[in-house]
C-alpha positions in Angstrom: -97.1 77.7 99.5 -95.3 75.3 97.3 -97.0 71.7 96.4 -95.8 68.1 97.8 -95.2 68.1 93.9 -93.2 71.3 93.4 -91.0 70.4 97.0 -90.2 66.8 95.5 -89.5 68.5 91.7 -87.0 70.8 93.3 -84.9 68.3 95.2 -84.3 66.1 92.6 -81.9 68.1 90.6 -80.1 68.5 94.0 -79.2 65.3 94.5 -77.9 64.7 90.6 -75.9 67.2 90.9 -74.3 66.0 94.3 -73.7 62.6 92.7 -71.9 64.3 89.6 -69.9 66.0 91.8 -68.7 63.1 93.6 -67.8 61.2 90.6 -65.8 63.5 89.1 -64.2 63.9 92.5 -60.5 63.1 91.5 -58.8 60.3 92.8 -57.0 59.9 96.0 -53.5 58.5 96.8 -54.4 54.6 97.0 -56.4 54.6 94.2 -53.5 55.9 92.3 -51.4 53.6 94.0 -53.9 50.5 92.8 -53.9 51.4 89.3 -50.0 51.7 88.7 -49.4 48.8 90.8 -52.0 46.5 88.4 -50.5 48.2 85.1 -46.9 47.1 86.4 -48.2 43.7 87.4 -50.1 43.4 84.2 -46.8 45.0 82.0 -44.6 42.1 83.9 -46.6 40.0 83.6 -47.7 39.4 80.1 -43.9 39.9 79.1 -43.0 37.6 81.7 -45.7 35.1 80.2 -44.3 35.7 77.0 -40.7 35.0 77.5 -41.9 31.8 79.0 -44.0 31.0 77.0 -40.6 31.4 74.1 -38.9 29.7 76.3 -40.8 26.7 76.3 -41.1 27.1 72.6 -37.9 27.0 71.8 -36.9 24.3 74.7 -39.7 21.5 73.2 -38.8 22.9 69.3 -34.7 21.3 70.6 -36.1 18.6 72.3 -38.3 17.8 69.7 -35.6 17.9 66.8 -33.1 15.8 68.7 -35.7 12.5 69.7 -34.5 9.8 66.8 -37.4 7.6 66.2 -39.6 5.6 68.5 -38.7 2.0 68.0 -34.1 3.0 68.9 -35.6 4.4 72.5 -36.9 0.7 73.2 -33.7 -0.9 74.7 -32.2 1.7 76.9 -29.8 -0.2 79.0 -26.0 0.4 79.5 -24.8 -3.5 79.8 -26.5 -6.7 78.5 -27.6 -9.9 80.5 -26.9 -13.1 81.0 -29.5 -16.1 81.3 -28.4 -19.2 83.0 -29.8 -22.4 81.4 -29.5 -26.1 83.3 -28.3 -28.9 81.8 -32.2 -30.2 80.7 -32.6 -26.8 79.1 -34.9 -25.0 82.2 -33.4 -21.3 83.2 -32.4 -21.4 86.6 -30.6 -18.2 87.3 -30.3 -14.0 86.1 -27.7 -11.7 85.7 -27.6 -8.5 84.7 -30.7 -6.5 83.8 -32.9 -8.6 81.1 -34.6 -7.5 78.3 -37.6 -10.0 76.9 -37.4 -8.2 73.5 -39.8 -5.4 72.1 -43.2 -4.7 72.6 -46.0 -2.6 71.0 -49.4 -1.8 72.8 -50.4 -4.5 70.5 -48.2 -7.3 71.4 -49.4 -7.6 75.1 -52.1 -8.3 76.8 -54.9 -5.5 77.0 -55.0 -6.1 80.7 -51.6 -4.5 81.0 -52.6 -1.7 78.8 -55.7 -0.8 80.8 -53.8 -1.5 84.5 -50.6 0.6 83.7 -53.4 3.7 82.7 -55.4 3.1 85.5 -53.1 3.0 88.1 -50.0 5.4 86.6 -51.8 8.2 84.6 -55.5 7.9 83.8 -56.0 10.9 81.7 -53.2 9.7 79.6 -55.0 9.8 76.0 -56.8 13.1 77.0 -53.5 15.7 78.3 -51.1 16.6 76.7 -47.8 15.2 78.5 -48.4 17.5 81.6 -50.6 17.2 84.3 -50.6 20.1 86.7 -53.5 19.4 88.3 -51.4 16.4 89.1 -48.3 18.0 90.0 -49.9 20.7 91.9 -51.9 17.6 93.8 -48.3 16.0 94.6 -46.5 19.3 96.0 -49.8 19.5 98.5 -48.9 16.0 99.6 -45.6 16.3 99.9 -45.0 19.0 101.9 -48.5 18.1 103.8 -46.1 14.8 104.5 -43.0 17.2 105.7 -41.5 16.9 102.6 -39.6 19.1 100.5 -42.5 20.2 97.7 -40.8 17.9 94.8 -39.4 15.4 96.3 -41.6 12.0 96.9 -44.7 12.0 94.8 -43.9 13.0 91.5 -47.6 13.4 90.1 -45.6 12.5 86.9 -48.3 11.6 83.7 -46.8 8.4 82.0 -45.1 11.2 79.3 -43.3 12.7 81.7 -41.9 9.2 83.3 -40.8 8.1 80.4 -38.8 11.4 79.7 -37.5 10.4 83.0 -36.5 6.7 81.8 -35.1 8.5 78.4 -32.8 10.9 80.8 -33.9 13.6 78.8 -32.2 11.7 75.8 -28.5 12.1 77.4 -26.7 9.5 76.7 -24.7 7.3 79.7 -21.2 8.7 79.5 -18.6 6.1 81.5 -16.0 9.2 82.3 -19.3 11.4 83.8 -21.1 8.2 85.4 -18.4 5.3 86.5 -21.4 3.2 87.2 -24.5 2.6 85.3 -26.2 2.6 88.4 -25.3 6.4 89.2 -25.9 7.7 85.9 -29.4 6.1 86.6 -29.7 7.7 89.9 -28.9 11.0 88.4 -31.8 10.4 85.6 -34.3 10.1 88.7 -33.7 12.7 91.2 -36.6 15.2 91.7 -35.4 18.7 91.6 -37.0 21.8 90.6 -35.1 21.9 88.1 -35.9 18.6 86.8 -39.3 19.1 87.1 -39.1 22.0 85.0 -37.0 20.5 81.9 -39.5 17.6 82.1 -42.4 20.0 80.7 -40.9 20.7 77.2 -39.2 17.2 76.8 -42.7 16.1 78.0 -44.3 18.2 74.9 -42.1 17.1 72.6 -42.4 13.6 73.2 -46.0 14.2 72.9 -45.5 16.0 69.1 -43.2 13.4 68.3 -44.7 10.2 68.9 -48.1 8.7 69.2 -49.6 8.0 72.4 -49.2 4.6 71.4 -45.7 5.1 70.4 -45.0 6.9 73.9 -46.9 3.7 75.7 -44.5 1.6 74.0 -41.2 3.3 75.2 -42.6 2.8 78.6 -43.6 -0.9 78.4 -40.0 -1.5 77.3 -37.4 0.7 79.5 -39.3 0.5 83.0 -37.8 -1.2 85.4 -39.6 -3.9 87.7 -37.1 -5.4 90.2 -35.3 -8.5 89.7 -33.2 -7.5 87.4 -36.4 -7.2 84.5 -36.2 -4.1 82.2 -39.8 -3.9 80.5 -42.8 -5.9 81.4 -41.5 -8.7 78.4 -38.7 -9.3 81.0 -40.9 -9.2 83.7 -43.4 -11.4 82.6 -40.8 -13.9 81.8 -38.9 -13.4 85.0 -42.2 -13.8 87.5 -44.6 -15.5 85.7 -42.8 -18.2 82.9 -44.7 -16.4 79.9 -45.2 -14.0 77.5 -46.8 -10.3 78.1 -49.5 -10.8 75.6 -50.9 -13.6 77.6 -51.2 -12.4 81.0 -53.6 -12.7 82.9 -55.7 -9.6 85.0 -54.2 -10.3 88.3 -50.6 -11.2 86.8 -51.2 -7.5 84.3 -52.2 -5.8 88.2 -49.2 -7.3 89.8 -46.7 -6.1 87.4 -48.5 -2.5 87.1 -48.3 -2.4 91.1 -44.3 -2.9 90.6 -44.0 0.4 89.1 -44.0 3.0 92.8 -41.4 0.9 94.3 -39.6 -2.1 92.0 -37.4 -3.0 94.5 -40.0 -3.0 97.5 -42.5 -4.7 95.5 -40.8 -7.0 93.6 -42.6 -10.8 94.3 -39.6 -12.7 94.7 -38.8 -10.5 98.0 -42.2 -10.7 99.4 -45.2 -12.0 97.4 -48.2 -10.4 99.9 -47.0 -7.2 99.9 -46.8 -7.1 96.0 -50.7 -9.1 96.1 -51.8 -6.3 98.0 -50.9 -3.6 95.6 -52.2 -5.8 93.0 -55.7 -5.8 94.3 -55.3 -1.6 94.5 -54.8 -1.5 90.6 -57.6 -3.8 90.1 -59.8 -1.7 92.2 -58.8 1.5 90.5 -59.2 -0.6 87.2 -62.7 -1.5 88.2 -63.4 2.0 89.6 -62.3 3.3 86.0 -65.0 1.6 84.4 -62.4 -1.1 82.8 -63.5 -4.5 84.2 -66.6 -5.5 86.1 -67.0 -6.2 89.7 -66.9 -9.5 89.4 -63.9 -9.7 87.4 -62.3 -7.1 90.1 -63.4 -9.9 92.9 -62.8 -12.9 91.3 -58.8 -11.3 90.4 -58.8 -10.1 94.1 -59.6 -13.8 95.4 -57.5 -15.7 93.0 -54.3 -13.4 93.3 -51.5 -14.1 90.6 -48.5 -16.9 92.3 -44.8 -17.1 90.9 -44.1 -19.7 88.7 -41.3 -21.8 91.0 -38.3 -21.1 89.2 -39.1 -17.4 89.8 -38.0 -18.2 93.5 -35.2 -20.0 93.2 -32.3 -19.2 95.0 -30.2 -21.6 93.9 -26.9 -21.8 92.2 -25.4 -18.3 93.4 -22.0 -19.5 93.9 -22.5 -21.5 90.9 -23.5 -18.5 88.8 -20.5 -16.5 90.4 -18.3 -19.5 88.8 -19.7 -19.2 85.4 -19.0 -15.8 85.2 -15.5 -16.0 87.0 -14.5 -18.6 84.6 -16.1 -17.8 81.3 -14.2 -16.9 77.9 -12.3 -13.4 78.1 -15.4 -11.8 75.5 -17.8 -12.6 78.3 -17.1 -9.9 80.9 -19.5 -7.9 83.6 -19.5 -5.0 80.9 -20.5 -7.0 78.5 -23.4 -4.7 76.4 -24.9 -7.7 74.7 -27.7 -10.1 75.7 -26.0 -13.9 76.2 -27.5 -16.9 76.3 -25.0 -19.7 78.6 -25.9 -23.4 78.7 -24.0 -25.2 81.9 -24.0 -28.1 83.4 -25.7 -27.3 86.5 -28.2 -29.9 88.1 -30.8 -28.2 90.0 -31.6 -31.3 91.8 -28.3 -32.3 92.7 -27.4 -28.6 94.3 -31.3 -29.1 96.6 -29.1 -32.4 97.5 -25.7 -30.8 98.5 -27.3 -27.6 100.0 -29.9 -29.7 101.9 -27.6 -32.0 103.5 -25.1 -28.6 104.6 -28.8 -27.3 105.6 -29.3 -30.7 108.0 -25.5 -30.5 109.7 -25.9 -27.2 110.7 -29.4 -27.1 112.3 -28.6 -30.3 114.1 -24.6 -30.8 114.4 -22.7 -26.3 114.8 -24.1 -24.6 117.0 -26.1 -21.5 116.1 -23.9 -18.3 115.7 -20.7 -20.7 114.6 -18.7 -18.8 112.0 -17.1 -22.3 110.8 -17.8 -22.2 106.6 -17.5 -24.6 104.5 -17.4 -25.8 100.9 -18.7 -28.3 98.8 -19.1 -29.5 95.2 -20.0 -32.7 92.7 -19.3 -33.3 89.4 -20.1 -36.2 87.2 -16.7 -38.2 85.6 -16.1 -36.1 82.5 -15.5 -33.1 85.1 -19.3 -31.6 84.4 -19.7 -29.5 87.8 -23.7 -30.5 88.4 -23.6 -28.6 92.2 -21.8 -26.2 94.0 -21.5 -24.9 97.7 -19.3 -21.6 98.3 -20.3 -21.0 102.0 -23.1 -21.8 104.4 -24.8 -18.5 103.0 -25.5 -20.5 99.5 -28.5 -18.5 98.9 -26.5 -15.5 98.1 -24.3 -14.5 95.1 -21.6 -12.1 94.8 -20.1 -13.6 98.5 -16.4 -15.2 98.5 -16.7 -18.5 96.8 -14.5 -21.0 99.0 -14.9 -23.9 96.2 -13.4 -22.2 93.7 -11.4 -19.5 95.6 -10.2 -20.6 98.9 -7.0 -22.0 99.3 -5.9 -24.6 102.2 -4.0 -26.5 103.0 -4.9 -30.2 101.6 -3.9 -32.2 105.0 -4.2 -36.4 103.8 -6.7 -35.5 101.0 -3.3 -35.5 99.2 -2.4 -38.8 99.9 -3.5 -40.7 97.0 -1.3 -38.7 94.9 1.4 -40.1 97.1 0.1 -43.6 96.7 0.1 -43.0 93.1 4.2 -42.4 92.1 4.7 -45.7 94.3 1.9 -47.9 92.4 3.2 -46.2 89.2 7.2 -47.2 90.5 6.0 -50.9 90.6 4.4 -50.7 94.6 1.4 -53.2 94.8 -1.8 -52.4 96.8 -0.6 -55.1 99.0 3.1 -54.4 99.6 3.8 -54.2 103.4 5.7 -51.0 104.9 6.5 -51.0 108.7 4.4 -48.3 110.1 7.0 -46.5 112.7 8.7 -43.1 113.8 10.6 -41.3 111.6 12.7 -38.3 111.4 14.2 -37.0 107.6 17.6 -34.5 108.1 16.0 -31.4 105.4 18.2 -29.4 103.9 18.9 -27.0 105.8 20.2 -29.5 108.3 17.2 -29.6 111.0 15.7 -32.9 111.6 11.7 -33.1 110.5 9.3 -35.8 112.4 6.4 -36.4 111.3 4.0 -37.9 113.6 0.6 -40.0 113.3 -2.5 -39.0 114.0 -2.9 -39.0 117.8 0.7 -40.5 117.7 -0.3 -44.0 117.0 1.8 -46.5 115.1 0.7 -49.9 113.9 4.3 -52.0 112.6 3.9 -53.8 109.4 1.0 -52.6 107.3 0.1 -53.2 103.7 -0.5 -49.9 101.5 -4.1 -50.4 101.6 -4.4 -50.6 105.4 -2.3 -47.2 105.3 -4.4 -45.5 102.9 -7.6 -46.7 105.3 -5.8 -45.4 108.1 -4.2 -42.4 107.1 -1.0 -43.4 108.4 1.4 -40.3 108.1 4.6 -42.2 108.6 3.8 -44.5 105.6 3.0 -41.8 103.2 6.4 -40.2 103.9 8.1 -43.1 103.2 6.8 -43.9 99.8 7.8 -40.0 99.4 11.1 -40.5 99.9 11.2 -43.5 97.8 10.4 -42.5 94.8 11.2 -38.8 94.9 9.2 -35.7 95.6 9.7 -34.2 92.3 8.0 -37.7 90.9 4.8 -36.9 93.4 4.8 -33.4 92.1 5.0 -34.5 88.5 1.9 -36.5 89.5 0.0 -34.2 91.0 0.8 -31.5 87.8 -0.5 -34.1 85.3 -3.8 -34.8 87.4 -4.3 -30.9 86.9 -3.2 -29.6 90.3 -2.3 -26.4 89.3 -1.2 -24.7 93.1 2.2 -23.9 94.5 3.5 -27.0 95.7 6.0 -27.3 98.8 9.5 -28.0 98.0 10.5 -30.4 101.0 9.1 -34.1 101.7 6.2 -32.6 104.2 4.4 -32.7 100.9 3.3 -35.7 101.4 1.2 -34.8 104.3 -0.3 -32.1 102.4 0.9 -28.9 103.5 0.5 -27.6 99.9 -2.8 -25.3 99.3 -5.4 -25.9 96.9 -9.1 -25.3 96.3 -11.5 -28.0 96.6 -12.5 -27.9 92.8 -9.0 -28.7 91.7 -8.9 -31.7 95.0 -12.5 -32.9 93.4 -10.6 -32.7 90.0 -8.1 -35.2 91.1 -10.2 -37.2 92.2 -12.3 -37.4 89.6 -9.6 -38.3 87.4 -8.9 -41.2 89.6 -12.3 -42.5 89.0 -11.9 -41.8 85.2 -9.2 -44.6 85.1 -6.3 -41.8 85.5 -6.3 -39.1 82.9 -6.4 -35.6 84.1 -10.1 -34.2 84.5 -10.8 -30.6 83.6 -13.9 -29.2 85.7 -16.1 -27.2 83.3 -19.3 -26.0 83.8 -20.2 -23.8 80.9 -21.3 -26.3 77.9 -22.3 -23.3 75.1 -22.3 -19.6 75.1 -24.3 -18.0 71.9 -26.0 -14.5 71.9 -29.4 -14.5 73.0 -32.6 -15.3 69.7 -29.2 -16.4 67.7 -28.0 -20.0 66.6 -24.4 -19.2 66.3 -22.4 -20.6 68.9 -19.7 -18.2 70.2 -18.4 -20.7 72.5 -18.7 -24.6 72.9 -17.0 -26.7 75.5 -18.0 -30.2 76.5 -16.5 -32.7 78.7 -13.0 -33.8 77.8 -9.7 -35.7 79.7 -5.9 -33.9 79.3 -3.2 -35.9 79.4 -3.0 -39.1 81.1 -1.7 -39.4 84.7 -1.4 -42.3 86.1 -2.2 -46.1 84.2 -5.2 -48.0 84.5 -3.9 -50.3 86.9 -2.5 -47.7 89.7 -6.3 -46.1 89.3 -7.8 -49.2 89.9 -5.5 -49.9 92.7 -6.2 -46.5 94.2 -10.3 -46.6 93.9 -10.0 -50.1 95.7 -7.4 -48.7 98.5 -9.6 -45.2 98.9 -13.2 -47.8 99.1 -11.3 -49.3 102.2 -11.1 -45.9 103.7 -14.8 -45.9 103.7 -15.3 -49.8 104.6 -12.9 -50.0 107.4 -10.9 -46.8 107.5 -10.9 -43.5 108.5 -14.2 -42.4 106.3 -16.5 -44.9 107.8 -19.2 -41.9 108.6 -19.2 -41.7 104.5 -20.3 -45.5 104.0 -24.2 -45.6 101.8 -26.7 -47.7 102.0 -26.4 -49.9 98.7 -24.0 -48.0 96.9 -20.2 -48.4 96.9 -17.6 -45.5 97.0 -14.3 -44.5 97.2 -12.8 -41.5 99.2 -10.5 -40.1 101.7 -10.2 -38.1 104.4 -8.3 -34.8 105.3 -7.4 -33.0 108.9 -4.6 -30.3 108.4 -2.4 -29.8 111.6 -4.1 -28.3 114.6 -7.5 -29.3 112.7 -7.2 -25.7 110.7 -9.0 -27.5 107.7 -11.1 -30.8 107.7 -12.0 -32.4 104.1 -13.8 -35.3 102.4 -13.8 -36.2 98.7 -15.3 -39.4 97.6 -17.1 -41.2 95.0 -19.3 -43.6 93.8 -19.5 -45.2 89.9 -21.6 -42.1 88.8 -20.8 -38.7 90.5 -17.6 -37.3 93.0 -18.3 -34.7 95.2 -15.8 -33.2 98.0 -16.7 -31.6 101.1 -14.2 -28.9 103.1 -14.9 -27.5 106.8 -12.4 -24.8 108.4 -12.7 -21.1 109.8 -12.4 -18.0 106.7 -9.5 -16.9 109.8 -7.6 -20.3 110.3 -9.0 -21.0 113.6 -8.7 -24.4 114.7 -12.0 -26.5 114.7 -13.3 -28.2 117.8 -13.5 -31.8 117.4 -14.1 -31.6 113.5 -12.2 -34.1 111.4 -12.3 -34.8 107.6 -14.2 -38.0 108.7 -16.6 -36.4 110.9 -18.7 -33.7 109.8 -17.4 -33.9 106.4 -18.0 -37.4 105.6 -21.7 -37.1 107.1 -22.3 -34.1 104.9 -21.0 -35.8 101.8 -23.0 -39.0 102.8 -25.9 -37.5 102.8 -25.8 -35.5 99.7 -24.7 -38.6 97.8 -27.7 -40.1 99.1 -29.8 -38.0 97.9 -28.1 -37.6 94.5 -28.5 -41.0 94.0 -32.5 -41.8 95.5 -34.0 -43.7 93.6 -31.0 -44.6 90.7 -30.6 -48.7 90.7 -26.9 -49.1 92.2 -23.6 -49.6 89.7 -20.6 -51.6 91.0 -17.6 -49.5 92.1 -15.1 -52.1 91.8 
């Protein structure tokens, strides 16, 4: 009988052999299958992995050798600006997109620095140029959002975005891109693609240039809504400084522009660009960069606009400039220009709050009746100007400068000016009566009065107050039409004028700047009046002048006497006459009034010692007004923009 000890001895070898026999059991299909399949994956893949990885190489390696130096990528923009100065000095208007000049990480303020990391690419110092824990984190949210994987967030690191701003250093071609704006679109869309090339120009960049270098491309060429390219612009634009001295909630506010420029821009809408404010303050507190209460007390005092941030002044005024400025001066124009005007930012609050006042109280909400209006002083300065009711816009039609209508008895005076100049006294006597005139073509033309009342003898004064129609042909007729258009020429009408006598009732178009023009050379003692409002164009951080114009009179176009005559006859329009709506408190003036026939066009240019503005009401369509005539709604709105011109100025005799 065997022993527990023998039985236990003899299985032992047994069971080693069974297990050697099962490992050298050869393999079966699947296992066959498992090992060829990971040998081709692992074949593919490290070849794979290496033609990438040469790829990449020599992608960044042509990146790399075709990036010129740091401080020619500051100013990428394809056209210059133009900044609008007042008359005292005080910018009042943009256009284009502005450029504050070049900055360095240290030339601004290190709140800036700290808020554009926290809130754009916090690992910045520590990757190098690619993030894809980042980008990986943004395809989750965008196609968690229903989004295509690369299209919303970006999960861009600051590198990459300023590749992005740098177009992948391809330069804007005008035959490619006919607009700036599209060849900037094309720099910004998200494609695979895209995304792709952005790696190796991302590495490059990053062997190229400093992280500082790289932060200073980006200060420069990001936009930040307004019409501000780099946060020197910016700064200047919102805030009325310079970058190195902003503030912690004015350094938040600007690195909260950066998602959405337009969106958040604080001229369009000042909360919602607060509230993404206090979000890079809390991420700049949560990032260890300022203290709580820092965080709370920039979160309680939130940065505010300096006011001529908001303006919204001057658009058709700016629109003028531009229209009007020398022919080196256009909207392609690559360099930054510096334009000192005339403009008077208190005078156009006057004209556009008295336009502001008729239509709440006097047009009915939902008219489409527009109007115009403008003042200038006597040398022909423009100081205001008024292209449609919608004054807070620019790029509209501009119906001071651009609209032409028919003049109606604005053109009058002119009229009254051959006869004074042909020996006619202010108080000669005509006989106020129907008339008819046999025209050339042999048809008989009569002209009527306004409502079709006649008043016998009258002097020239009492016509002029009255507007008499029948009068004004007369004096016509008397001394010539070609005499009243030789006038109106030398007074600096520059229009078409109509060939036949119905001239003198103003069927002739013109714009109200050339009308205002007129009559400010009859103010100025009769010498033509050029309007100007451009006073020196230079390039901007130069003293050279490019351009200098100042106030100055053409030729002379009527005497002394016949102006004198006329300012005294157009005052009596005002005193007793047909402009009696226009009469200020204090202050005398001179003007007339204008209906065209059926009431297509109403008008109102006057004076006082210091300024002339003129006022025109009508439809864009020629529609007839509704009980609108030049000395109605006109005369109100002119008299009370020339009292608020002249508030608080001691008054100066007319006459």
């Amino acid at each position: 009988m065997n022993s527990p000890q023998s039985k236990g001895s003899s299985k032992t070898p047994e069971r080693k052999v069974r297990r050697k026999a099962k490992k050298s059991k050869p393999p079966g299909y699947w296992g066959r299958t498992r090992k060829l399949a990971f040998r081709a994956v692992w074949a593919f893949g490290w070849r794979m992995a290496t033609i990438l990885f040469i790829i990449l190489a020599i992608s960044t390696i042509y990146f790399y050798s075709s990036l010129p130096t740091a401080d020619s990528l500051v100013d990428g923009r394809t056209k210059g600006s133009v900044t609008f100065f007042d008359r005292n000095g005080k910018i009042f208007s943009w256009w284009g997109e502005q450029f504050g000049g070049q900055l360095t990480v240290d030339t601004v303020s290190p709140h800036l620095i700290n808020a554009l990391i926290a809130v754009e690419d916090k690992r910045f110092y520590r990757h190098l140029g690619v993030s894809p824990r980042g980008i990986i984190g943004a395809i989750i949210i965008n196609m968690r959002e229903g989004r295509s994987p690369f299209v919303g967030h970006g999960g861009s690191t600051i590198t990459q975005q300023v590749g992005k701003l740098l177009c992948f250093n391809k330069p804007y071609d005008s035959e490619k891109w006919p607009e700036p704006r599209d060849y900037e679109k094309s720099c910004r869309t998200n494609t695979l693609w895209r995304k792709v090339k952005e790696i190796p120009f991302a590495l490059a960049l990053e062997l190229k240039y400093t992280k500082d270098e790289i932060l200073m491309v980006y200060l420069n060429r990001a936009y930040l809504g307004a019409g501000a390219t780099g946060f020197e612009a910016a700064s200047q634009r919102y805030f009325g400084k310079r970058a190195r001295t902003l503030t912690l909630g004015e350094a938040a506010l600007l690195a909260g522009l950066l998602k959405a420029p337009s969106r958040y821009a604080p001229t369009r809408n000042l909360t919602i660009s607060q509230q993404r404010a206090n979000l890079v303050v809390s991420l700049m507190e949560d990032q260890g960069y300022i203290s709580p209460n820092a965080a709370r007390d920039a979160i309680n005092n939130p940065a505010q606009l300096f006011p001529e941030s908001t303006n919204k002044s001057g658009g058709h005024y700016v629109d003028w400039i531009l229209q009007t400025a020398p022919g080196f001066l256009t909207y392609d124009t690559r360099e930054d220009v510096e334009i000192q005007t005339t403009f008077d930012l208190t005078i156009q609050k006057a004209l556009e709050d008295a336009v502001r006042e008729v239509f709440s109280t006097k047009i009915y909400k939902g008219s489409n009746v527009e109007l115009a209006v403008v003042t200038m002083s006597r040398d022909g300065a423009v100081l205001g100007m008024v292209g449609g009711k919608n004054f807070e816009a620019s790029g509209l039609f501009n119906r001071a400068s651009s609209a032409f209508r028919q003049t109606g008895s604005l053109f009058k005076p002119i009229v009254f000016a051959a006869g004074l100049e042909r020996g006619l006294n202010y108080r000669d006597t005509y006989i106020d009566e129907p008339i008819s005139v046999r025209l050339r073509d042999g048809k008989t033309w009569t002209p009527k009065n306004y409502e079709s009342k006649y008043f016998g003898t009258v002097t020239l004064t009492e016509a002029m107050a009255k507007s008499l129609n029948s009068v004004a042909v007369q004096i016509l007729l008397a001394v010539g039409r070609d005499r009243v258009a030789s006038i109106a020429r030398k007074l600096g009408l520059k229009s078409q004028l109509v060939s036949g006598p119905s001239l003198a009732l103003g069927t002739s178009e013109a714009t109200l700047l050339e009308m205002t023009g007129i009559y400010t050379g009859i103010l100025s003692g009769g010498w033509e009046v050029i309007p100007y409002g451009i006073e020196e164009i230079r390039l901007k951080g130069e003293d050279t002048v490019l351009f200098r114009m100042q106030g100055k009179s053409g030729q002379r176009a009527i005497s002394g006497s016949t102006a004198r005559q006329l300012v005294y006859m157009l005052n009596q329009v005002i005193e007793q006459g047909t402009g009696q709506r226009a009469k200020m408190e204090h202050w005398q003036s001179a003007g007339k009034t204008g209906t065209t026939q059926s009431a297509k066009d109403a008008w109102f240019i006057g004076f006082t010692s210091n300024y002339v503005t003129g006022v025109w009401m009508g439809y864009d369509n020629n529609r007839p007004l509704k009980n609108v005539t030049g000395g109605g709604l006109p005369a109100e709105i002119w008299r009370l923009a020339m009292e608020k011109i002249h508030s608080g100025m001691k008054p100066i005799p007319l006459l």
